[in-house]
Backbone bond lengths (Angstrom), bond angles and torsions (degrees), N, CA, C in turn:
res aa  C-N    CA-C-N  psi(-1)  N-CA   C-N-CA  omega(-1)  CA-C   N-CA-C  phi
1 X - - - 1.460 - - 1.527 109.67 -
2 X 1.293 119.08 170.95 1.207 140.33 -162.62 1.432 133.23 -150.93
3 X 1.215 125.56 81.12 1.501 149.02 -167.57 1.168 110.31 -74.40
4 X 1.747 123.44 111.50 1.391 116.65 161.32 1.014 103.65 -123.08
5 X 1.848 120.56 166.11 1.263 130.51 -169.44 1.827 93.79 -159.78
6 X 1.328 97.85 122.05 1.253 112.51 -173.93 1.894 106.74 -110.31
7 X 0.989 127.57 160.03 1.624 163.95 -168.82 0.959 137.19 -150.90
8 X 1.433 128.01 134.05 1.586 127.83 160.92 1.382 98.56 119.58
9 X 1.351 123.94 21.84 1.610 115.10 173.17 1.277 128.61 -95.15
10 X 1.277 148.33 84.92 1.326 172.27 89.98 1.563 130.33 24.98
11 X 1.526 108.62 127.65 1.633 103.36 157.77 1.257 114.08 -64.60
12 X 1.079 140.80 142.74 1.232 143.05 158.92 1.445 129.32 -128.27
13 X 1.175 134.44 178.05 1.712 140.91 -178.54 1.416 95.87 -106.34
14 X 1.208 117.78 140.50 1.311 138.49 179.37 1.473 96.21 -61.36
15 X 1.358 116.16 133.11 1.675 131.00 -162.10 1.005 138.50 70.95
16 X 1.312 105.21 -9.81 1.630 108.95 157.49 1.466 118.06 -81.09
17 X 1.518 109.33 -165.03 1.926 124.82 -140.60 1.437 98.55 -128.18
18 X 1.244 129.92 142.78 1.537 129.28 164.11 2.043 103.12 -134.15
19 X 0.750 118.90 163.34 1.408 137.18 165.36 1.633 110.74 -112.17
20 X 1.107 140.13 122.00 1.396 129.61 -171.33 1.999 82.87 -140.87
21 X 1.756 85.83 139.79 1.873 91.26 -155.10 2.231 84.22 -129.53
22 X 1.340 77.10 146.09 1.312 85.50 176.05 1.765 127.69 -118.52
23 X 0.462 159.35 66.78 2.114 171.63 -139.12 1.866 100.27 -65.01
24 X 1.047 172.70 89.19 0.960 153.47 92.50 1.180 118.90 -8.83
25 X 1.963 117.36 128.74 1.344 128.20 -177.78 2.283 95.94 -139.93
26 X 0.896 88.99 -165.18 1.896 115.67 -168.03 1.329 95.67 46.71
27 X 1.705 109.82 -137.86 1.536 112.26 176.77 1.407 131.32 -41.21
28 X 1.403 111.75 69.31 1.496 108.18 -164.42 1.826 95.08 -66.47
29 X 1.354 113.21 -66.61 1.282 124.98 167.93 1.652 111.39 8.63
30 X 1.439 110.03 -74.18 1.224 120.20 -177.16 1.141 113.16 -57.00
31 X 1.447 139.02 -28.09 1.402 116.78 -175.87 1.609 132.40 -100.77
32 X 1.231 114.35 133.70 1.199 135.22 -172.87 1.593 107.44 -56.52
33 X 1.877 87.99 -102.49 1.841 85.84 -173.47 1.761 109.01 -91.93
34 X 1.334 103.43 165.31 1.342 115.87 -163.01 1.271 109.11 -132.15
35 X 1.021 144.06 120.34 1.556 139.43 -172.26 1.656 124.62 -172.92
36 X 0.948 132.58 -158.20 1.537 147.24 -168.54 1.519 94.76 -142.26
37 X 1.616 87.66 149.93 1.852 126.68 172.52 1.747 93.95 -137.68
38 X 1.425 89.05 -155.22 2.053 98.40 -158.54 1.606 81.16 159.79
39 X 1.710 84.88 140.48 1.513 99.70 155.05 1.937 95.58 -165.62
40 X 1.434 81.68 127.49 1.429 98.86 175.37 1.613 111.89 -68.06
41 X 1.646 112.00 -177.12 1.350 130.10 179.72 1.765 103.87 -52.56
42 X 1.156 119.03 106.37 1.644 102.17 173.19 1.122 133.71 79.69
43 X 1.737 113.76 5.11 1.253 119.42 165.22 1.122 121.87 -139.84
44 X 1.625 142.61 178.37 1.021 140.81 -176.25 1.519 141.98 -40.06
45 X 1.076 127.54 146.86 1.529 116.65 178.29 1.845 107.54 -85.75
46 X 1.248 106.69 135.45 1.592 112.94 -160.70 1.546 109.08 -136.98
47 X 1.514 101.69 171.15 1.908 81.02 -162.24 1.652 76.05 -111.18
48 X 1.565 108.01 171.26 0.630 133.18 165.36 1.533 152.12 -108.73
49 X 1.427 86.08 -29.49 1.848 114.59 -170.85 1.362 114.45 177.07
50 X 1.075 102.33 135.80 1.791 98.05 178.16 1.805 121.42 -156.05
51 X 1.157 140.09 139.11 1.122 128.13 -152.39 1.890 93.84 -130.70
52 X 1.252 132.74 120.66 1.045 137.07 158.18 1.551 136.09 -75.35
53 X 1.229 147.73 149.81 1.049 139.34 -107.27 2.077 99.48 -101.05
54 X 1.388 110.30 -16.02 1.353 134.18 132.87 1.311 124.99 -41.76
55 X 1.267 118.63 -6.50 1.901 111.61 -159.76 1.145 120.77 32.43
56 X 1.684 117.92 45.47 1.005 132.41 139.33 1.826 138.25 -52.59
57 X 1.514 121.51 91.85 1.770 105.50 -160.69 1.263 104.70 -82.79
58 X 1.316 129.39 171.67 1.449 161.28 -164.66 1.163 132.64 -151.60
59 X 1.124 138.95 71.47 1.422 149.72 -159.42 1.522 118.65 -127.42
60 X 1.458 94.08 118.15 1.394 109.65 172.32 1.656 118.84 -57.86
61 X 1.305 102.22 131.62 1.640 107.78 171.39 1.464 117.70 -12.20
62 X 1.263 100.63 -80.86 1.830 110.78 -175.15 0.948 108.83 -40.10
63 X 1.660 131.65 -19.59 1.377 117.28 -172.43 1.508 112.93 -96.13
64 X 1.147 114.94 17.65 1.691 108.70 -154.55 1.437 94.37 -80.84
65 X 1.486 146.03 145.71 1.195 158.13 168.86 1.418 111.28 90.12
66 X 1.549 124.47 -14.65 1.017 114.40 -166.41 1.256 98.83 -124.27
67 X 1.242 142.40 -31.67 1.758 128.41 -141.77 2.064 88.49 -122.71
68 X 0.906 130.53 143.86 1.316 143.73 167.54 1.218 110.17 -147.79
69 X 1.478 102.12 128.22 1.719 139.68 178.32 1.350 128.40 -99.11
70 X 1.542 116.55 110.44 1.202 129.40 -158.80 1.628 112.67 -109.35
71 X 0.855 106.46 126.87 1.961 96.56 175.16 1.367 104.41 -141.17
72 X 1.744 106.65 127.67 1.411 131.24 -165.86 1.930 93.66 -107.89
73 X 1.491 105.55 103.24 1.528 110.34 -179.06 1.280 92.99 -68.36
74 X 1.217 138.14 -44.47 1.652 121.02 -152.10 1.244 102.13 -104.21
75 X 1.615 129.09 -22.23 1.712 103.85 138.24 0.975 160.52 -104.11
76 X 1.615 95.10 55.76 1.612 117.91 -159.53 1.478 116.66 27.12
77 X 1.330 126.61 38.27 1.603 131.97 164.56 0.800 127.59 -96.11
78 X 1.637 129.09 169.20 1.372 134.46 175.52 1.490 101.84 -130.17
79 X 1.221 148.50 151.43 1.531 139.38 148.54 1.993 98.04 -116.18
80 X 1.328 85.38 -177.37 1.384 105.58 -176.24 1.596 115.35 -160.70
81 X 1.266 130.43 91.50 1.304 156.04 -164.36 1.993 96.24 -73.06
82 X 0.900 112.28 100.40 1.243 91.54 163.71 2.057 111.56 -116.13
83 X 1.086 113.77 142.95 1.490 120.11 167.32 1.076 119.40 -146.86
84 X 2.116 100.05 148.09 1.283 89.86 179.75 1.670 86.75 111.47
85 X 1.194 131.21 -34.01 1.435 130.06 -143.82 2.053 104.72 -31.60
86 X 1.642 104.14 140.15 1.266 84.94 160.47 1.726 95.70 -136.41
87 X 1.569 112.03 -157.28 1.538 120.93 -160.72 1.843 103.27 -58.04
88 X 1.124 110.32 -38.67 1.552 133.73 -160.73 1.945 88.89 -73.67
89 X 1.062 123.16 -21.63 1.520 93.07 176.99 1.849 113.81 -107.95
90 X 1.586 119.02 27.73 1.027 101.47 -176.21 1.559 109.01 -97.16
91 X 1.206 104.18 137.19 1.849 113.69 -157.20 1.841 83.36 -156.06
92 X 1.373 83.52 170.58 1.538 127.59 144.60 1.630 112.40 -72.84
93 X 1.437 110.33 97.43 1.756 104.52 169.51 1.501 101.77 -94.81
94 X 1.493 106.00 141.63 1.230 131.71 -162.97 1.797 116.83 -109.45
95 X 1.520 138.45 75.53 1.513 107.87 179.70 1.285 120.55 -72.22
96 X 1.350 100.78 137.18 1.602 109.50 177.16 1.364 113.76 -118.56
97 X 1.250 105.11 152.54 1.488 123.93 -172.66 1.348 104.57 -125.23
98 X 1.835 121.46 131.52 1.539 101.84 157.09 1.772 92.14 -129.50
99 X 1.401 91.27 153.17 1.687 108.03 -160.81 1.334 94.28 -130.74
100 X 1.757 99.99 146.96 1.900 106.78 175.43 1.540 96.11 -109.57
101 X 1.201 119.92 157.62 1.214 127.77 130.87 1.498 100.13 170.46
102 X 1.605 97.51 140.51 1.377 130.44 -161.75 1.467 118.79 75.79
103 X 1.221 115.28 45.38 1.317 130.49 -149.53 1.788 140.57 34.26
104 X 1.139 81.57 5.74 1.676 92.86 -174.55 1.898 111.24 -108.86
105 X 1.276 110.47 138.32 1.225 96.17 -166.97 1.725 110.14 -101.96
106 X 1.128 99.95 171.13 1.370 95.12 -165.93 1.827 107.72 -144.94
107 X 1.402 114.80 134.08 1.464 118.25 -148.07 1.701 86.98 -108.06
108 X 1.129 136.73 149.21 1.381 156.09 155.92 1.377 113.73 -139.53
109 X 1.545 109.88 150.25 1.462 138.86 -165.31 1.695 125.94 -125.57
110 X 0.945 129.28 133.08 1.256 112.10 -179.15 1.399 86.19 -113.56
111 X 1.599 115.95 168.40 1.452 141.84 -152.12 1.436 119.75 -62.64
112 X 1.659 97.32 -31.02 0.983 107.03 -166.14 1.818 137.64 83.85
113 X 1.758 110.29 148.71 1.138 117.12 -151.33 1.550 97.90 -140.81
114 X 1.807 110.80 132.33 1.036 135.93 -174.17 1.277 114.96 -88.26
115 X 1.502 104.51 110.08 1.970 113.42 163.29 1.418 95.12 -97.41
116 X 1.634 124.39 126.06 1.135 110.30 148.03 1.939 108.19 -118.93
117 X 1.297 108.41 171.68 1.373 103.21 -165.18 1.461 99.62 -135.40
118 X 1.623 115.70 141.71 1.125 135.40 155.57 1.120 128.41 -130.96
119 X 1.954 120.62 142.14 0.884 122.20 -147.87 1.802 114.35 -106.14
């Protein structure tokens, strides 16, 4: 198994910056890519960013200029830089983990962390 616990979610004013940090614990070993989702009020859960075990990044459109994805291998972390914030990113951010072993992969979530935004 695979334990995440995410931080750094905030009211904020439209244009300002948050850092939202992610902790991975148990089978760290096993997991590959490491990243963030979000899903706003009433709509879908969506990815956001994701870093493969290469430090390979992955970033969704909407995020281009503003959101940067960090992954700390040796402390099993993830962060998530966001700037710039405007109304359109206040969600539920989600870290996700997907992990192999025994060939089958296996997706875990941590609880999740609240941006809300005012303008």
């Amino acid at each position: 198994q695979v334990q995440l616990v995410e931080s750094g979610g905030d009211s904020v004013r439209a244009g300002g910056s948050l850092r939202l940090s992610c902790s991975a614990s148990g089978n760290v070993d096993s997991i590959a890519t490491l990243g963030w989702f979000r899903q706003g009020s009433g709509k879908q859960r969506e990815v956001v960013a994701d870093v493969t075990p290469t430090g390979q990044e992955t970033l969704a459109d909407f995020t281009k200029g503003r959101f940067a994805i960090t992954r700390d291998f040796g402390q099993d972390k993830v962060y998530l830089q966001i700037n710039g914030i405007r109304p359109e990113d206040a969600a539920a951010y989600y870290c996700h983990a997907r992990a192999f072993w025994q060939v089958y992969a296996h997706d875990f979530w941590g609880q999740g962390t609240l941006i809300s935004v005012s303008s």
